[in-house]
Chimera marker file (.cmm) of the C-alpha trace (Angstrom):
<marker_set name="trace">
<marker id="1" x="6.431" y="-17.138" z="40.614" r="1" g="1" b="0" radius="0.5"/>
<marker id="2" x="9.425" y="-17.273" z="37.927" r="1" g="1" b="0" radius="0.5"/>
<marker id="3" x="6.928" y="-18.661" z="35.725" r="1" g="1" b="0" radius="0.5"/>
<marker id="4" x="5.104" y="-15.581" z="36.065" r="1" g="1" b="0" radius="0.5"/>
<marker id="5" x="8.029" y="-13.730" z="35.702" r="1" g="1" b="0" radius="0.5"/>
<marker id="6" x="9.234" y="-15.049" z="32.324" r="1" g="1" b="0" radius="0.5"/>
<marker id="7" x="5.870" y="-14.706" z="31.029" r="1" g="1" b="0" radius="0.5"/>
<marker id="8" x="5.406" y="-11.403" z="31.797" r="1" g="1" b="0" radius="0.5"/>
<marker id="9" x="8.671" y="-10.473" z="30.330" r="1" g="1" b="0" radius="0.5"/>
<marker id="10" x="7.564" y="-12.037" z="27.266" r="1" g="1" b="0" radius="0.5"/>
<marker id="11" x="4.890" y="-10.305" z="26.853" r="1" g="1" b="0" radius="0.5"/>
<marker id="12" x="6.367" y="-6.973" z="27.434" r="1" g="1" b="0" radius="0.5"/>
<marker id="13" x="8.919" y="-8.174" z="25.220" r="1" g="1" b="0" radius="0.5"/>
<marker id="14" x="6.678" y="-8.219" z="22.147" r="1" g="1" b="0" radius="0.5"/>
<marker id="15" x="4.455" y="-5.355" z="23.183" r="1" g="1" b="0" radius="0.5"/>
<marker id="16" x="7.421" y="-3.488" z="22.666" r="1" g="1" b="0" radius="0.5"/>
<marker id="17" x="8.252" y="-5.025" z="19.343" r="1" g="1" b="0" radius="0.5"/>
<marker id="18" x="4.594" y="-4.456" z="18.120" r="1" g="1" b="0" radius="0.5"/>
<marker id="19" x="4.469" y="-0.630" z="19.076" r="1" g="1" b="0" radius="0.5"/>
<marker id="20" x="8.105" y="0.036" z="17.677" r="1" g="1" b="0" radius="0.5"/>
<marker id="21" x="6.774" y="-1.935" z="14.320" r="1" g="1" b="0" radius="0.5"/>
<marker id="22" x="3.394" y="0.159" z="14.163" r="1" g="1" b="0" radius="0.5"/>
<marker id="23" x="5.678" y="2.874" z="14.936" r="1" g="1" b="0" radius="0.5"/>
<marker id="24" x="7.764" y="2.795" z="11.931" r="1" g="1" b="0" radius="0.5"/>
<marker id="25" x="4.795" y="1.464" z="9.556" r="1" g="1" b="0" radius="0.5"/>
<marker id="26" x="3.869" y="4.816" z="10.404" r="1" g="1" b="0" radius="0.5"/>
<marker id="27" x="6.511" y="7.214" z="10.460" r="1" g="1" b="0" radius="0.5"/>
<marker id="28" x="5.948" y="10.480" z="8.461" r="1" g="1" b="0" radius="0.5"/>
<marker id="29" x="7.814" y="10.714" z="5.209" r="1" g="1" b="0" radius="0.5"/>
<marker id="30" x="11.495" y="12.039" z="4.993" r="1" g="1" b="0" radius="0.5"/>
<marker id="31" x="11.178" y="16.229" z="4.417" r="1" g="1" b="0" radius="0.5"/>
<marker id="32" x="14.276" y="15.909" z="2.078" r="1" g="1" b="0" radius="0.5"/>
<marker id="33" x="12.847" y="13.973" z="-0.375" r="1" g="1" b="0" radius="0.5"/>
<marker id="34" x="10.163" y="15.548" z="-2.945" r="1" g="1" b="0" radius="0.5"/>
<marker id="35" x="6.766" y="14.531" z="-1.468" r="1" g="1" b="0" radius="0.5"/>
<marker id="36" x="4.779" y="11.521" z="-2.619" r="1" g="1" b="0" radius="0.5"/>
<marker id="37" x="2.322" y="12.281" z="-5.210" r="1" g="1" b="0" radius="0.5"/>
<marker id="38" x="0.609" y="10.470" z="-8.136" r="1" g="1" b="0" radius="0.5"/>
<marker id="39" x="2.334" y="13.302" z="-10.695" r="1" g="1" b="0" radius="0.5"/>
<marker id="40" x="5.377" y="10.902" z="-9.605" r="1" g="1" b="0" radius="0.5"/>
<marker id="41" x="3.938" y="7.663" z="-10.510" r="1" g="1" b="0" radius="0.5"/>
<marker id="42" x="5.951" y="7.843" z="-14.163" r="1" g="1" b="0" radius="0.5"/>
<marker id="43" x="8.917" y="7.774" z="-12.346" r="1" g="1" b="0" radius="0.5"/>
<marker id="44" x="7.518" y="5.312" z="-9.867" r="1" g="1" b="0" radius="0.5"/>
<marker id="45" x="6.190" y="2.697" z="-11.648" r="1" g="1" b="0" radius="0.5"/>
<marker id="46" x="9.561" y="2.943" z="-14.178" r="1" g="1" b="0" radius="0.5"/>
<marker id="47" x="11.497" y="2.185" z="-11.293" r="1" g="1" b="0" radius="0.5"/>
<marker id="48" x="10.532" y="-1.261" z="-11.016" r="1" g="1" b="0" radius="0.5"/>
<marker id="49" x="9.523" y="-2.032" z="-14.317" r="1" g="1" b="0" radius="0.5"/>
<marker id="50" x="13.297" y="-2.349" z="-14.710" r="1" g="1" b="0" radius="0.5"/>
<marker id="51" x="13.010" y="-5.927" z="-13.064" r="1" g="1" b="0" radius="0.5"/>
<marker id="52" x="9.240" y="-6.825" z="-14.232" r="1" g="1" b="0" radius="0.5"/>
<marker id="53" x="6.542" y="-5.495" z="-16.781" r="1" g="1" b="0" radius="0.5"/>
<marker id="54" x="4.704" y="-3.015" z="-15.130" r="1" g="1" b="0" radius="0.5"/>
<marker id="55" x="1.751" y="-1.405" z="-16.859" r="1" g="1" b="0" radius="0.5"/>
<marker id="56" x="-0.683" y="1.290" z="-15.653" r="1" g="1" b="0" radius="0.5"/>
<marker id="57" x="-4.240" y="2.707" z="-16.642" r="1" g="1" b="0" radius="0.5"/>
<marker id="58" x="-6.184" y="5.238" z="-15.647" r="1" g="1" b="0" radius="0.5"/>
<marker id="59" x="-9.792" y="5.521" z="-15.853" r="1" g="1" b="0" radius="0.5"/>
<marker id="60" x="-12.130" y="8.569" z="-15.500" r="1" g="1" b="0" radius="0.5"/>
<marker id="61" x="-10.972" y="12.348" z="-15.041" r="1" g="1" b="0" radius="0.5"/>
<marker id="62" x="-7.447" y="12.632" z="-13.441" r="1" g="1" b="0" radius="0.5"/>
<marker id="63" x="-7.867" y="15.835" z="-10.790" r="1" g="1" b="0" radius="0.5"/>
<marker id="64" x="-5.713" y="16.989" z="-8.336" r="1" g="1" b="0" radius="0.5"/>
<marker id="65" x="-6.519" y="15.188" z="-4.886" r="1" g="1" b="0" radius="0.5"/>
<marker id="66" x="-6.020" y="16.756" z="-1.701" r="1" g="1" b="0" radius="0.5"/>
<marker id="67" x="-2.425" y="16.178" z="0.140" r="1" g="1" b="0" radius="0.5"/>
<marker id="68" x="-3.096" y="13.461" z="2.139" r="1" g="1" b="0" radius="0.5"/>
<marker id="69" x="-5.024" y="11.689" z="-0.278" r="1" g="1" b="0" radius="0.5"/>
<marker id="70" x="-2.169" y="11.694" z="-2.544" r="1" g="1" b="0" radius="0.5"/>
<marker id="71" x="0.229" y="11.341" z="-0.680" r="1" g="1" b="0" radius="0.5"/>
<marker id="72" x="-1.302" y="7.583" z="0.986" r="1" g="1" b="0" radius="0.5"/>
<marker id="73" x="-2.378" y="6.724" z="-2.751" r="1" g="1" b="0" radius="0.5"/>
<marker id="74" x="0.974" y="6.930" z="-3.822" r="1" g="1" b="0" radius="0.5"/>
<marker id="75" x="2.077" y="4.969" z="-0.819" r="1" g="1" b="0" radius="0.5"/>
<marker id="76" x="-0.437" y="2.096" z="-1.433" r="1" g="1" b="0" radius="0.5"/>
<marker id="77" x="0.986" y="1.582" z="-5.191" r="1" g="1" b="0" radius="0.5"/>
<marker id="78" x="4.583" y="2.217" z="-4.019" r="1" g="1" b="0" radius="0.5"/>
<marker id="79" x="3.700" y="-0.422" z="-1.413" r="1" g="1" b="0" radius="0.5"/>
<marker id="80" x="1.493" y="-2.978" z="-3.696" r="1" g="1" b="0" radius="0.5"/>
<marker id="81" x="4.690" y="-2.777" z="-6.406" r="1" g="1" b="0" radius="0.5"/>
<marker id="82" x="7.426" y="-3.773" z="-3.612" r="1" g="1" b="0" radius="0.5"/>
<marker id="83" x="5.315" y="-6.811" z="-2.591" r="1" g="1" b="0" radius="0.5"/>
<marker id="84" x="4.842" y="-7.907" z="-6.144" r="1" g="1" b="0" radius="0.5"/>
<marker id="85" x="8.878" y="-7.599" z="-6.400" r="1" g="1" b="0" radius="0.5"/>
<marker id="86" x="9.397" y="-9.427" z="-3.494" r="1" g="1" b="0" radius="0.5"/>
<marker id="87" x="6.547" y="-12.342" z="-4.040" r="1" g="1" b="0" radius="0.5"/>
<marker id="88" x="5.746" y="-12.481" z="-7.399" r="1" g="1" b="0" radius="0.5"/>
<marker id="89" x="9.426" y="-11.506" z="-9.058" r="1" g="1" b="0" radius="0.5"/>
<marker id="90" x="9.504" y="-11.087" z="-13.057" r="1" g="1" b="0" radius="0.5"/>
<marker id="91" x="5.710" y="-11.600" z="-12.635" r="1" g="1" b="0" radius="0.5"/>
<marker id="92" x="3.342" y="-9.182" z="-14.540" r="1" g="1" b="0" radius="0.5"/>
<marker id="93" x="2.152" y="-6.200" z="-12.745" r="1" g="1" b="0" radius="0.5"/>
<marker id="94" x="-0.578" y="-3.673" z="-13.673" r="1" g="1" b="0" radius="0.5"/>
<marker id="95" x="-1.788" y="-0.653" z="-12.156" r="1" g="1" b="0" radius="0.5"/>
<marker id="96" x="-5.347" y="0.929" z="-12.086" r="1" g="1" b="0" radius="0.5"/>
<marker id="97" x="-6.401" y="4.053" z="-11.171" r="1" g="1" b="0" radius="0.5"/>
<marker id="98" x="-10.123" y="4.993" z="-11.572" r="1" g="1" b="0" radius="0.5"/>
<marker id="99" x="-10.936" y="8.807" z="-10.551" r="1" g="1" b="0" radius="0.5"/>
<marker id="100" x="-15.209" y="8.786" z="-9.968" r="1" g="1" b="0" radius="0.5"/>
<marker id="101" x="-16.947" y="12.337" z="-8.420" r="1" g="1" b="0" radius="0.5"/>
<marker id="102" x="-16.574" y="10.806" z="-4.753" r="1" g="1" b="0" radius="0.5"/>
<marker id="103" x="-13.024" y="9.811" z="-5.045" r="1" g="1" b="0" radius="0.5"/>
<marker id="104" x="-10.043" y="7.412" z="-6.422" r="1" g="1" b="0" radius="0.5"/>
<marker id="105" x="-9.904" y="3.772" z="-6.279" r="1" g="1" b="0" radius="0.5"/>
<marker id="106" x="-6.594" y="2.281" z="-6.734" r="1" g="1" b="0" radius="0.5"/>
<marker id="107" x="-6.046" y="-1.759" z="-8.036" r="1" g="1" b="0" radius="0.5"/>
<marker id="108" x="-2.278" y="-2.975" z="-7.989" r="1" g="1" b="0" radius="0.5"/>
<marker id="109" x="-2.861" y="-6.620" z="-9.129" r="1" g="1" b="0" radius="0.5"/>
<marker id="110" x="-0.186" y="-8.966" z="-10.229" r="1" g="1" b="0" radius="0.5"/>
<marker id="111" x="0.586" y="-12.900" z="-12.105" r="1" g="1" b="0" radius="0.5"/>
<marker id="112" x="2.673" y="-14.148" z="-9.862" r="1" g="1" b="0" radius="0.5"/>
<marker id="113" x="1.812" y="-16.824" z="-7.047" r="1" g="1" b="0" radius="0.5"/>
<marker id="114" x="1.722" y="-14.743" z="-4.342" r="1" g="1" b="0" radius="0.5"/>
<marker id="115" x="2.857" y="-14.938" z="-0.913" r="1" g="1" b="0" radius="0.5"/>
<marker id="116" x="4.339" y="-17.886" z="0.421" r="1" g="1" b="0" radius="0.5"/>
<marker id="117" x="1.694" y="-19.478" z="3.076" r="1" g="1" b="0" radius="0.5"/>
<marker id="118" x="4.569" y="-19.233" z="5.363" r="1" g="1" b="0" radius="0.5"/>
<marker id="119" x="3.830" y="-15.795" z="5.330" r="1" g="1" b="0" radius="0.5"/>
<marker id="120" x="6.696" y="-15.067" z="3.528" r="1" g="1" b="0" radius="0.5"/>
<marker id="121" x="6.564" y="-11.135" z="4.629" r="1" g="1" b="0" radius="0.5"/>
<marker id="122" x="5.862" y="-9.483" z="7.644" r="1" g="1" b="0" radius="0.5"/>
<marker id="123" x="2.811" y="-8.069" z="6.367" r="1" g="1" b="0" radius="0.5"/>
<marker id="124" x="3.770" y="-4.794" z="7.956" r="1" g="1" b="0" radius="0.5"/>
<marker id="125" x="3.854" y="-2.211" z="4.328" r="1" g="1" b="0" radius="0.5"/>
<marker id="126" x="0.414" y="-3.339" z="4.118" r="1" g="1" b="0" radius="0.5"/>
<marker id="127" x="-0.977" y="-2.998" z="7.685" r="1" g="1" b="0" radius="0.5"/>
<marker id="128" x="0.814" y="0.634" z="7.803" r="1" g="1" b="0" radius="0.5"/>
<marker id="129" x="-0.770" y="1.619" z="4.369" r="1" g="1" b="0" radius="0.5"/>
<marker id="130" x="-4.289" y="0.095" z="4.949" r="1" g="1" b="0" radius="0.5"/>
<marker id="131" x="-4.403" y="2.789" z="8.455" r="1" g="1" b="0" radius="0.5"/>
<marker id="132" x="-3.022" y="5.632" z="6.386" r="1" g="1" b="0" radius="0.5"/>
<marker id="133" x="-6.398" y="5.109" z="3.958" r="1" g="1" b="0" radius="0.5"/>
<marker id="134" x="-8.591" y="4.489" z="7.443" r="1" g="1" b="0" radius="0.5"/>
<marker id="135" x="-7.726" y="7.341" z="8.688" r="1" g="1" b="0" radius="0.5"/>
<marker id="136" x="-8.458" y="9.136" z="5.634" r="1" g="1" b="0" radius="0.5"/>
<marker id="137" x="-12.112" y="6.763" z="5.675" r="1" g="1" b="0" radius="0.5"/>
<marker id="138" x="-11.011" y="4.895" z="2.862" r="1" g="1" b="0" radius="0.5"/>
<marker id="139" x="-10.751" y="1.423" z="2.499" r="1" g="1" b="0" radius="0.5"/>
<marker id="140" x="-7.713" y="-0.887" z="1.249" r="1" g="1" b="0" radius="0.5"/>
<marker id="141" x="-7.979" y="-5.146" z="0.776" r="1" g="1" b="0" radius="0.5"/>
<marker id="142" x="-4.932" y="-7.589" z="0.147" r="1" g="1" b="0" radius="0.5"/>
<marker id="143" x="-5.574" y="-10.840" z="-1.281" r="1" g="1" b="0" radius="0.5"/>
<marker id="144" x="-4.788" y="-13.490" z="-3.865" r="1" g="1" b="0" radius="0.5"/>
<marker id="145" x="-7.201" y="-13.698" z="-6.804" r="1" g="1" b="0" radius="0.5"/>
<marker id="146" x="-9.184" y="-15.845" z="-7.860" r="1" g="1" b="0" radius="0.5"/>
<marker id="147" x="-7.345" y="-16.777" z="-11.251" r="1" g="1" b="0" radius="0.5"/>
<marker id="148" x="-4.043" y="-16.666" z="-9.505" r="1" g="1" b="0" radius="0.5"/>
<marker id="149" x="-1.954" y="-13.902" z="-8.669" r="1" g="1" b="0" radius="0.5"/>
<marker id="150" x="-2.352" y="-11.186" z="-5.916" r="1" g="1" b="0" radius="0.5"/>
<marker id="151" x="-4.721" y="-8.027" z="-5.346" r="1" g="1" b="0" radius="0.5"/>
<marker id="152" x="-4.457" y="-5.196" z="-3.486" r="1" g="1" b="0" radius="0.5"/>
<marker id="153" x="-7.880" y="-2.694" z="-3.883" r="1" g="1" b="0" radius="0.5"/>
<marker id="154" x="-7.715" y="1.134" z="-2.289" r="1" g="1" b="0" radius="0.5"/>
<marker id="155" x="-10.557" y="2.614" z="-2.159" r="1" g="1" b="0" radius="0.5"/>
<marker id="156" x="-9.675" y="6.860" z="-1.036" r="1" g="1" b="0" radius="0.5"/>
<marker id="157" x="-12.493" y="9.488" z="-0.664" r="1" g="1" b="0" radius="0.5"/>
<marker id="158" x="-12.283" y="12.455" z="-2.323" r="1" g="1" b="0" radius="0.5"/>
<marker id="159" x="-15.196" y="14.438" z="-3.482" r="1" g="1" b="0" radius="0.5"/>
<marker id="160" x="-14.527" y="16.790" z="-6.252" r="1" g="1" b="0" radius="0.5"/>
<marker id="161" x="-15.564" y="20.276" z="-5.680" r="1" g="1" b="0" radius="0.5"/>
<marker id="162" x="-19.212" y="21.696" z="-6.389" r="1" g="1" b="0" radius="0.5"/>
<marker id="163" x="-19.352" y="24.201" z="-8.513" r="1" g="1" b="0" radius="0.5"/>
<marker id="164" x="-21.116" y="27.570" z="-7.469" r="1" g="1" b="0" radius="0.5"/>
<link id1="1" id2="2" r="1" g="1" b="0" radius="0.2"/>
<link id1="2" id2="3" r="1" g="1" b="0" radius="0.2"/>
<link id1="3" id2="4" r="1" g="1" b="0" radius="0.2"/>
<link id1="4" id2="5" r="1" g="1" b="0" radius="0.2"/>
<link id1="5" id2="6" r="1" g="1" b="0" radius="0.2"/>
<link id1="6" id2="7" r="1" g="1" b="0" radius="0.2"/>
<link id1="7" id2="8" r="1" g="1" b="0" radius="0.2"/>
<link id1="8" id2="9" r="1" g="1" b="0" radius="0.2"/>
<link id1="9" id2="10" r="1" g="1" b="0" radius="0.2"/>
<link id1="10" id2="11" r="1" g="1" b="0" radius="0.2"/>
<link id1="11" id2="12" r="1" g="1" b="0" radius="0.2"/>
<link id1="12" id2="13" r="1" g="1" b="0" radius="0.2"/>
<link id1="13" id2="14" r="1" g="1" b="0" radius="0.2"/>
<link id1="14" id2="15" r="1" g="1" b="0" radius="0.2"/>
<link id1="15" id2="16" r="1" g="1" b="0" radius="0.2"/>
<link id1="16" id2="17" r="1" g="1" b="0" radius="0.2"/>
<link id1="17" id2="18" r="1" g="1" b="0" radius="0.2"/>
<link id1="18" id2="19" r="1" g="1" b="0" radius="0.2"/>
<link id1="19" id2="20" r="1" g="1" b="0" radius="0.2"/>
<link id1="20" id2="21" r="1" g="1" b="0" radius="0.2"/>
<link id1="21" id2="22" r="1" g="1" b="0" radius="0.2"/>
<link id1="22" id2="23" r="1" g="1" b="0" radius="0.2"/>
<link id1="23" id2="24" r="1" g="1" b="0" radius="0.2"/>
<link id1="24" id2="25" r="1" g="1" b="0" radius="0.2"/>
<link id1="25" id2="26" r="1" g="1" b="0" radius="0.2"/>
<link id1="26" id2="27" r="1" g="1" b="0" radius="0.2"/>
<link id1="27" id2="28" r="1" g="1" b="0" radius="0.2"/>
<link id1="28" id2="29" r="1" g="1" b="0" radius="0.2"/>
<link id1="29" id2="30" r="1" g="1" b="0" radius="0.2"/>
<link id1="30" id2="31" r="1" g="1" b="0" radius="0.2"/>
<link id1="31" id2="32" r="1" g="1" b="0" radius="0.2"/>
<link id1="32" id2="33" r="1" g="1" b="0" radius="0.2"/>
<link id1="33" id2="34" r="1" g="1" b="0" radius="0.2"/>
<link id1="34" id2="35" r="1" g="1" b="0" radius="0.2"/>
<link id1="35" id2="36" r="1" g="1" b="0" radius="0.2"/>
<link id1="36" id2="37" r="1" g="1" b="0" radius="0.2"/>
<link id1="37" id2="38" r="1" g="1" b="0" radius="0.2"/>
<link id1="38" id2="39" r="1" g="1" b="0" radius="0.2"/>
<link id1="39" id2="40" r="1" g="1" b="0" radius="0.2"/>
<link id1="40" id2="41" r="1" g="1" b="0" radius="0.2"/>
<link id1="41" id2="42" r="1" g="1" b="0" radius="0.2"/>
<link id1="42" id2="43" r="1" g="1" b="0" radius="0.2"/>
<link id1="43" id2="44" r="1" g="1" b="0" radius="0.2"/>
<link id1="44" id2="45" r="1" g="1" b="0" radius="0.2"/>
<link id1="45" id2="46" r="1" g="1" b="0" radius="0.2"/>
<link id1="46" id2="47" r="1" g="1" b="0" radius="0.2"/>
<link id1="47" id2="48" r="1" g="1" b="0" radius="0.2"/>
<link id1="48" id2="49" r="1" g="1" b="0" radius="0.2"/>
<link id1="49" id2="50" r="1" g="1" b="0" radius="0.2"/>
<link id1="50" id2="51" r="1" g="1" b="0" radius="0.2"/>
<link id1="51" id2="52" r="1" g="1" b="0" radius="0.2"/>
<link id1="52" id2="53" r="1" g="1" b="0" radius="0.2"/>
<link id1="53" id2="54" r="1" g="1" b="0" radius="0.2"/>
<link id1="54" id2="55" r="1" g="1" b="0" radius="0.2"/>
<link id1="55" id2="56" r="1" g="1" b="0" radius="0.2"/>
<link id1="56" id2="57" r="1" g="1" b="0" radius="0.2"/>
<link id1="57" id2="58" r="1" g="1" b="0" radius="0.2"/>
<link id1="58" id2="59" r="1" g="1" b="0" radius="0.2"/>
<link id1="59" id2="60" r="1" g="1" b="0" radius="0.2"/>
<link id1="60" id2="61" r="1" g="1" b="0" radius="0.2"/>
<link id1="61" id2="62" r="1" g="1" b="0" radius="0.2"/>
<link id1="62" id2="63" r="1" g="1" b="0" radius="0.2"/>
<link id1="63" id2="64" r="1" g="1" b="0" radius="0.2"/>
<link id1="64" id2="65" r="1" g="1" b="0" radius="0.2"/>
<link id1="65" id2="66" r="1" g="1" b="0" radius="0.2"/>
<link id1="66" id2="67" r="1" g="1" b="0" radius="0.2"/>
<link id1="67" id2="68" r="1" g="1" b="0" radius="0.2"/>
<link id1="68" id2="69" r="1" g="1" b="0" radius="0.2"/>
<link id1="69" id2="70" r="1" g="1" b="0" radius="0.2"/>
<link id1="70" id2="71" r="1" g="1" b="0" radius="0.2"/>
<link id1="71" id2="72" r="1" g="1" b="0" radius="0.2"/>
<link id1="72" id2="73" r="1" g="1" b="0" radius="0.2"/>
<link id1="73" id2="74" r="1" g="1" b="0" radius="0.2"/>
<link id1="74" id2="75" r="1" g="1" b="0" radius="0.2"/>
<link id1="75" id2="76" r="1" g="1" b="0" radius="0.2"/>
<link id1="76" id2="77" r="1" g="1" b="0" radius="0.2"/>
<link id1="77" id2="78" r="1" g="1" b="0" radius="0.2"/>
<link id1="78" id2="79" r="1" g="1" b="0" radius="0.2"/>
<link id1="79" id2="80" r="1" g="1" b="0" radius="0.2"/>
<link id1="80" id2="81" r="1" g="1" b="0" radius="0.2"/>
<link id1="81" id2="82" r="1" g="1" b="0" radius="0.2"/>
<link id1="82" id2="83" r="1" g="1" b="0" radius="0.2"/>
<link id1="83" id2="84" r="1" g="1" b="0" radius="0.2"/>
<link id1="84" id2="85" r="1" g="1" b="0" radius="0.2"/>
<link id1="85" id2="86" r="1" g="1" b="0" radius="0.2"/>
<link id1="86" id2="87" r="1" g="1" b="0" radius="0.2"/>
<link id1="87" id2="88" r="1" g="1" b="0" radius="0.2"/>
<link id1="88" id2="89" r="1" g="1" b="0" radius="0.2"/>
<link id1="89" id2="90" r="1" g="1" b="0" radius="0.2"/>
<link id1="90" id2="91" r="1" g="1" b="0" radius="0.2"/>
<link id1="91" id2="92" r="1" g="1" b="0" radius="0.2"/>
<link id1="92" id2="93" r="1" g="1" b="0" radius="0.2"/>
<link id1="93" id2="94" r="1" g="1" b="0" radius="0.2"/>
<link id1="94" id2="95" r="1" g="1" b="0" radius="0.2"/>
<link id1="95" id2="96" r="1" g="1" b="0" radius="0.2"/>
<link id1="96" id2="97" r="1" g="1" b="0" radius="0.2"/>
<link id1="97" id2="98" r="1" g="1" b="0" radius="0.2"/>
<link id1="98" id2="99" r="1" g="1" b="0" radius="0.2"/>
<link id1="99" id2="100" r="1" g="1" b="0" radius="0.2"/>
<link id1="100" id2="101" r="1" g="1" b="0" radius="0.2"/>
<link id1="101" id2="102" r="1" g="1" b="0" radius="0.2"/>
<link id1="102" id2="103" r="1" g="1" b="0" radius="0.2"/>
<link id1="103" id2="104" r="1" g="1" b="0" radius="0.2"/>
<link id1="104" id2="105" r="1" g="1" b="0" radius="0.2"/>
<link id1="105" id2="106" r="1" g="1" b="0" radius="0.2"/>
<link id1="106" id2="107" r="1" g="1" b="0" radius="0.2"/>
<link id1="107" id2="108" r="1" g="1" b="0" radius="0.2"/>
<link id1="108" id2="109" r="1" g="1" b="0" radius="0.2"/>
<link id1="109" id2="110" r="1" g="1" b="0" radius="0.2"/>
<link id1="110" id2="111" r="1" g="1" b="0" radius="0.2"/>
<link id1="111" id2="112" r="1" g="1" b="0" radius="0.2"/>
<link id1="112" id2="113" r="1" g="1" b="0" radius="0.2"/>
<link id1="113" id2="114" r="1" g="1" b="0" radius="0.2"/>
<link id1="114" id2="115" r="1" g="1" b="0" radius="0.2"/>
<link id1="115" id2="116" r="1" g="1" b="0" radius="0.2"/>
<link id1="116" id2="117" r="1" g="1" b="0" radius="0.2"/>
<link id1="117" id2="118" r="1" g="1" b="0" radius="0.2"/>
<link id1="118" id2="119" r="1" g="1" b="0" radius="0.2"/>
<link id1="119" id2="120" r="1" g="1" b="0" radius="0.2"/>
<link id1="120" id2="121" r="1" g="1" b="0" radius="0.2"/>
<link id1="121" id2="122" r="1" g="1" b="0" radius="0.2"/>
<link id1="122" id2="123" r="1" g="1" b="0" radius="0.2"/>
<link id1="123" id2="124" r="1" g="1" b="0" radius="0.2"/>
<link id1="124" id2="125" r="1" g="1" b="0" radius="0.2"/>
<link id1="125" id2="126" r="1" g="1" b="0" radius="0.2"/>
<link id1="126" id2="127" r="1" g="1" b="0" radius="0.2"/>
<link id1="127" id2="128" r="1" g="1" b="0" radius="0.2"/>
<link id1="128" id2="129" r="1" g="1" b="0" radius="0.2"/>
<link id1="129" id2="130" r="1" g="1" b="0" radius="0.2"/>
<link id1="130" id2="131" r="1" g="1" b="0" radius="0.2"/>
<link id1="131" id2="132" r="1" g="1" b="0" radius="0.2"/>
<link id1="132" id2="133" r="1" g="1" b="0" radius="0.2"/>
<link id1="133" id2="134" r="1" g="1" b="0" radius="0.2"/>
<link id1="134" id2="135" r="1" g="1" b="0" radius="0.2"/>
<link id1="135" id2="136" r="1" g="1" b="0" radius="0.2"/>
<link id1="136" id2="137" r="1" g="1" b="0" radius="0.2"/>
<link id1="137" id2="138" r="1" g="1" b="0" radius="0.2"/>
<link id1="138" id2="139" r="1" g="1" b="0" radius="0.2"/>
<link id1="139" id2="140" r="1" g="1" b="0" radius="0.2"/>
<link id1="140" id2="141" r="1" g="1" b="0" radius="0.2"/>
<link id1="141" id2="142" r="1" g="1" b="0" radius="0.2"/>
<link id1="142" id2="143" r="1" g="1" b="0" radius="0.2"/>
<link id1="143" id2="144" r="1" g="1" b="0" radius="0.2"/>
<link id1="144" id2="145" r="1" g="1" b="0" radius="0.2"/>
<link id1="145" id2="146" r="1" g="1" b="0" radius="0.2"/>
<link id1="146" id2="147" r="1" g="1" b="0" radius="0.2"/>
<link id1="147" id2="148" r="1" g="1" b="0" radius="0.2"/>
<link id1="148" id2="149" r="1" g="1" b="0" radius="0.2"/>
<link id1="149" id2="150" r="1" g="1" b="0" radius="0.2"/>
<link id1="150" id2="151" r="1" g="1" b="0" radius="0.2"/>
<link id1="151" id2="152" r="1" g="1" b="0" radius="0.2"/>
<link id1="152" id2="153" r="1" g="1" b="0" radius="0.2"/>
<link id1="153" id2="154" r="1" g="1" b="0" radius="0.2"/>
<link id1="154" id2="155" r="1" g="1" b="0" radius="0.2"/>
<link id1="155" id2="156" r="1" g="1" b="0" radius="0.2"/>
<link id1="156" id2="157" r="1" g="1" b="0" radius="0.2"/>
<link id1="157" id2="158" r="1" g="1" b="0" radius="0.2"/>
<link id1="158" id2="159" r="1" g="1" b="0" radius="0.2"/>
<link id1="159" id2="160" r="1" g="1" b="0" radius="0.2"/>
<link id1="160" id2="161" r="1" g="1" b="0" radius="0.2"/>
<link id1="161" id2="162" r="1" g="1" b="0" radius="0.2"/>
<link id1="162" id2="163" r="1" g="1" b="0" radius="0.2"/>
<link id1="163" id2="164" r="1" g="1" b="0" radius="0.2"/>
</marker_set>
């Protein structure tokens, strides 16, 4: 029986580490600070160009999104860029943004080597972004590339309006 015991205290044990880590992954954002939107991104993506290059592109017609959608966009790239800090430092990074009549899609791709196959991270930025764009029914993929380097795709819907 104290086998039993000690296992089931381990697994309570990290049940309760997993739902306090999902927890936080997805936390709602702090109300003092100005809300996460892509009319940030300037500021965004100049905050860590300061330790690597850091370009961005956008393709199609910028539009406003709705609030969520903007909001879990900016996330993704705010996410994407800490990850290529922390993995791939001093490594090239470029942004994408590509605006199409049914929505965004967001690349964050960088040079650098990419994780460490130790797992270097815990993975969580990602996991807590990729079910903000789920629950919008998007979809967001992490990788490394083919060529080298690392990927991270977001695809958010977002219809633009029909005219009447």
């Amino acid at each position: 029986m104290g086998r039993f015991a000690q296992w089931r205290g381990m697994v309570l044990a990290q049940g309760h580490r997993l739902r306090g880590a999902l927890r936080q992954a997805e936390e709602p954002d702090d109300p003092l600070e100005p809300p996460p939107s892509l009319n940030r991104l300037d500021a965004l993506v100049e905050g860590f160009a300061a330790g690597q290059p850091v370009r961005w592109t956008v393709a199609g017609q910028p539009r406003p999104l709705p609030g969520p959608v903007d909001v879990v966009a900016y996330r993704i790239i705010e996410e994407s860029l800490t990850n290529a800090c922390r993995h791939a430092p001093g490594a090239a990074v470029a942004v994408r943004l590509r605006y199409d009549p049914t929505g965004i899609t967001i690349e964050v791709r960088d040079e650098g080597a990419g994780p460490a196959p130790s797992g270097g991270g815990s993975g969580r930025g990602l996991l807590g972004v990729r079910r903000r764009a789920e629950r919008l029914g998007g979809t967001l993929s992490a990788g490394p590339r083919a060529g080298g380097g690392f990927l991270v795709r977001a695809v958010l819907p977002a219809p633009e309006e029909v005219a009447e």
